[in-house]
N, C-alpha and C positions, 0 to 999 in steps of 0.2 A: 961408418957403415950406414947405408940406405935406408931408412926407420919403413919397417911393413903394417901396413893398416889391414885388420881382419876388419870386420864388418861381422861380428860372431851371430850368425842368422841362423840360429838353432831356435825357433819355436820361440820361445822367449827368450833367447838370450839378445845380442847386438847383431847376430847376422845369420845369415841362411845356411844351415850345414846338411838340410834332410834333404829329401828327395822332392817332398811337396814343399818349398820352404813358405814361411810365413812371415810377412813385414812386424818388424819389432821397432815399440816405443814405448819411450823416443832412443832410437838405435843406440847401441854399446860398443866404439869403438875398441876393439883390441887392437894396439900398436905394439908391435915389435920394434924393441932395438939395443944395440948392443950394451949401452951403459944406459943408466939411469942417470936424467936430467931434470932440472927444472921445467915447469911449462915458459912455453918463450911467447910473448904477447904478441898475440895476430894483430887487427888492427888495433883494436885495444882490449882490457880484460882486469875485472874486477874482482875482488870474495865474490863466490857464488853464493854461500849460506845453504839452508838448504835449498834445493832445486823447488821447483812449484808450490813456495812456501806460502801461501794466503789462502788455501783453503781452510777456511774454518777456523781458526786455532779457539778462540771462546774464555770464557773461564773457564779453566779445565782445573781437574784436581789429581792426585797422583793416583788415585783408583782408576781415574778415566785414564790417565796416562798408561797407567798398567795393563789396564785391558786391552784398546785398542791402538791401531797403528803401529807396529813396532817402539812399542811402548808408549804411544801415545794413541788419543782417542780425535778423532779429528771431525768433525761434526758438518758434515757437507751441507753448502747455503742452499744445494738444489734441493735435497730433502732432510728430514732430520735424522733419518734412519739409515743413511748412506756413511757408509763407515768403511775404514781399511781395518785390519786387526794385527799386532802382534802377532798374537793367540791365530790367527789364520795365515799369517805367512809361513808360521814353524808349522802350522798343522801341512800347510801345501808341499813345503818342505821332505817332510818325514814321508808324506805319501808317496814323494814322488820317486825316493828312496826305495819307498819300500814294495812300491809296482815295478823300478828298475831294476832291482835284484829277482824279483819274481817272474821276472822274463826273460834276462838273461843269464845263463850260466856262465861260472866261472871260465871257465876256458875261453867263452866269447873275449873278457877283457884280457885273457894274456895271450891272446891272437892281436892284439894292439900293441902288443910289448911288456903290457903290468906282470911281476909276479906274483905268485900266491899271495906274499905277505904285504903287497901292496893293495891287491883286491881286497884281502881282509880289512886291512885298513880302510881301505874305501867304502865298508861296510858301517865301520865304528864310526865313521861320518854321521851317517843315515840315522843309528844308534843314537848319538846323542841329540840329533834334531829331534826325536823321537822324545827324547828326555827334558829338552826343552817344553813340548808339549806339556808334556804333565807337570812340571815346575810352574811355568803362567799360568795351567790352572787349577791348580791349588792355590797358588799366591791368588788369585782373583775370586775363587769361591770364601778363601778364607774372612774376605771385606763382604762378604753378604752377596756379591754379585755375581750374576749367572756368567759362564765365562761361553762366548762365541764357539760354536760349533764349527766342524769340520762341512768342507764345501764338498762337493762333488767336480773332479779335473780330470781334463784330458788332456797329456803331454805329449799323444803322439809321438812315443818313443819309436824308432825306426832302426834305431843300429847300436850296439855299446860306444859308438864312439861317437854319436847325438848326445845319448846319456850323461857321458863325461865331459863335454862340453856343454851343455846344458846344466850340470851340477855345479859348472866353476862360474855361471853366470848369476844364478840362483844366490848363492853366496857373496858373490860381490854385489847384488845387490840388497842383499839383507845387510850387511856390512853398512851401506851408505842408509837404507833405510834405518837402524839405531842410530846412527850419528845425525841424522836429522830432527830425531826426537828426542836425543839427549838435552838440549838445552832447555826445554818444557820441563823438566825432572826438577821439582823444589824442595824434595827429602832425600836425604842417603841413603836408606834401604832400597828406595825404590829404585835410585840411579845405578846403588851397587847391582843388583839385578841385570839392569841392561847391563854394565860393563862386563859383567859375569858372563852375558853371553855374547857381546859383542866379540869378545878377545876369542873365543870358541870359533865363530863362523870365521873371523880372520884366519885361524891355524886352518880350519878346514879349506879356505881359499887357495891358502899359500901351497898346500900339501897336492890340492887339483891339481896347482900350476904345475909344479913337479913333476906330477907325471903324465902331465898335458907335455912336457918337456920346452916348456915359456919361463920367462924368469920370474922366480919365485916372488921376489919382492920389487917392482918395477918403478914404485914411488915413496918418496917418502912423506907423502900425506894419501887420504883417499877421501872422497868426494861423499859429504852429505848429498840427502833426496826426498824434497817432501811428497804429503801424501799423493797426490795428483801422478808427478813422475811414478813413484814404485809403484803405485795400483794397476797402473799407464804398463809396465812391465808385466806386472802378475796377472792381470784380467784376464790375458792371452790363456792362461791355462785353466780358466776355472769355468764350468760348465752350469752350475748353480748353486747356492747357499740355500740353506734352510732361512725361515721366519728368524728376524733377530739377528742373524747374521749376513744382510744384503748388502753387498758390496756394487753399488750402484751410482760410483763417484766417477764419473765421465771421461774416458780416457779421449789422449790429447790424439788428434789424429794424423797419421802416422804418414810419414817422409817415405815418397816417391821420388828413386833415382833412376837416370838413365841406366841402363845395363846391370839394374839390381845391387850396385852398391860393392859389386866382388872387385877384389886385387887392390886394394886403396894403398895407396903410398902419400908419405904426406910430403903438401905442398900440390897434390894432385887437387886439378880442378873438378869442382861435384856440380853435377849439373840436373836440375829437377827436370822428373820426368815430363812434366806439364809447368815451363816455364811460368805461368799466371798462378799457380797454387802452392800455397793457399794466397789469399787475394792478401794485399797489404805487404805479405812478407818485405822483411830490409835485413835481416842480418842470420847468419850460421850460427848459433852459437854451439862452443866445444866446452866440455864443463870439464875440468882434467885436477885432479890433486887439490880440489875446495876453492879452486878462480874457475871464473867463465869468461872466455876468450870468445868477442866478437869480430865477425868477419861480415863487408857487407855482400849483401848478397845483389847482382847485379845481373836483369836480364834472367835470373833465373838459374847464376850460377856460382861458385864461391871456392875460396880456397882453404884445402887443409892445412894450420896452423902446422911450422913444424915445431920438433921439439916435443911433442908429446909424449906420452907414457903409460902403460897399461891401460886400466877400462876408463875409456872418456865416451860423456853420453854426449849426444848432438839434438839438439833441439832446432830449429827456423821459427824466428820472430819478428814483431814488429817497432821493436825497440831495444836498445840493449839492457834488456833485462832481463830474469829469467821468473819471473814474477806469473802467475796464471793468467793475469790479463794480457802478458805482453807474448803469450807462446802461442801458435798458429799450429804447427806439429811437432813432433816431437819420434 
């Protein structure tokens, strides 16, 4: 069966699903298709590790790890105050939960098809990002340290069914952002922590898919993302941070395609809007199940690897690497 590339363009997710849509990066392919396969090496394709892992890493301790970045604290070279947070993705999270229920009523989402007991569900979602919240901080007050405040976001919610697409992206990529930072973890409490919540936002993933009506479990790995990529993601909704919590880490700028990126099948050729940009570019890269599969890019145009499987990020670089020097957009 013929693998369907979404391009999920919901505001931050991988592609455009509102009315006003907004370029998301580095974009989140959603692939459809009927089984679940391994990725199959474009022109060629390496471990990714995490995605845009050189930002900062430092001597870190597990206090730092626990406060920031999805449980790491990532110490950006541009400033020293430029941070991602754990503690600020579950806060963005829970918000956005809990502005999405507050606008839309039930009825909206079983006008989609959910029922009652599925909407509730989709509540108890929201509920325990909410709980995460106060878990990281109190584990982070309890080491003496102030724990990062809540930002100020706009998600531009436009319909329940942006929402729900928007919620399954949210999650897959908090998913990729723990796993990126897991390997930083040099004590068990603190690792058990992340795995404690890592395994949560997976069930909440899989449960979106469901009733997105996509397959539940599409791979059988899923793709770490360091801090640069997820911030690269999350930026898009955060409108400002308080003192102490400035999320000021440079997002990678973002992939223009002809015709906006809609109906992608893979093996389909993608073609930059502005063939010369960004300057240097050589290669596609597709980051799919923890490889990254390069494609070169030629004239300004490239092909989708087939074989792929649920959320694969896309990046354009200038080496095959997915290293922060070597990524141009994302």
């Amino acid at each position: 069966m013929q693998q369907i590339l979404r391009l999920a363009l919901i505001l931050g997710s991988a592609a455009l699903i509102s009315a006003h849509p907004r370029s998301i990066r580095p974009p989140m392919i959603e692939i459809r298709q009927a089984t679940t396969t391994s990725p199959v090496p474009a022109a060629s394709a390496q471990p990714a590790g995490p995605a845009s892992g050189n930002v900062g890493q430092g001597n870190l301790t597990d206090v730092d790890i626990l406060q920031l970045y999805v449980l790491a604290i990532w110490k950006n070279p541009y400033q020293a105050d430029n941070i991602i947070s754990a503690l600020t993705l579950e806060h963005l999270e829970s918000t956005f939960y809990q502005q999405g229920f507050s606008k839309f009523p039930d009825s909206d989402f079983m006008q989609l098809g959910l029922t009652q007991a599925q909407v509730n569900n989709l509540k108890t979602v929201g509920g325990t990002e909410a709980t995460h919240v106060k878990q990281l901080s109190a584990a982070i007050s309890a080491t003496g340290a102030q724990p990062v405040q809540q930002c100020t976001y706009n998600f531009n919610l436009t319909s329940v069914q942006q929402m729900v697409v928007t919620a399954r992206v949210l999650e897959a990529v908090g998913i990729s952002a723990y796993l990126g930072a897991a390997p930083l973890v040099k004590t068990a409490p603190v690792l058990s922590v992340a795995a404690e919540i890592v395994t949560v936002e997976a069930r909440h993933q899989t449960f979106i898919r469901i009733i997105s009506n996509i397959i539940p479990v599409p791979n059988a790995f899923d793709t770490p993302l360091g801090p640069r990529a997820v911030f690269t993601l999350a930026s898009q909704f955060i409108t400002s941070c308080p003192a102490g919590s400035n999320l000021n880490i440079p997002p990678f700028t973002a992939i223009a395609l002809q015709g906006g990126g809609m109906g992608i099948t893979g093996g389909q050729t993608l073609v930059l809007a502005n063939p010369g940009q960004p300057a240097g570019a050589q290669f596609c890269a597709f980051l799919d199940q923890g490889m990254a599969m390069f494609v070169p890019l030629m004239s300004g145009t490239c092909q989708v690897p087939q074989g792929l499987s649920g959320e694969v990020y896309m990046m354009v670089t200038n080496a095959q690497s997915i290293m922060d020097n070597a990524i141009l957009a994302g």
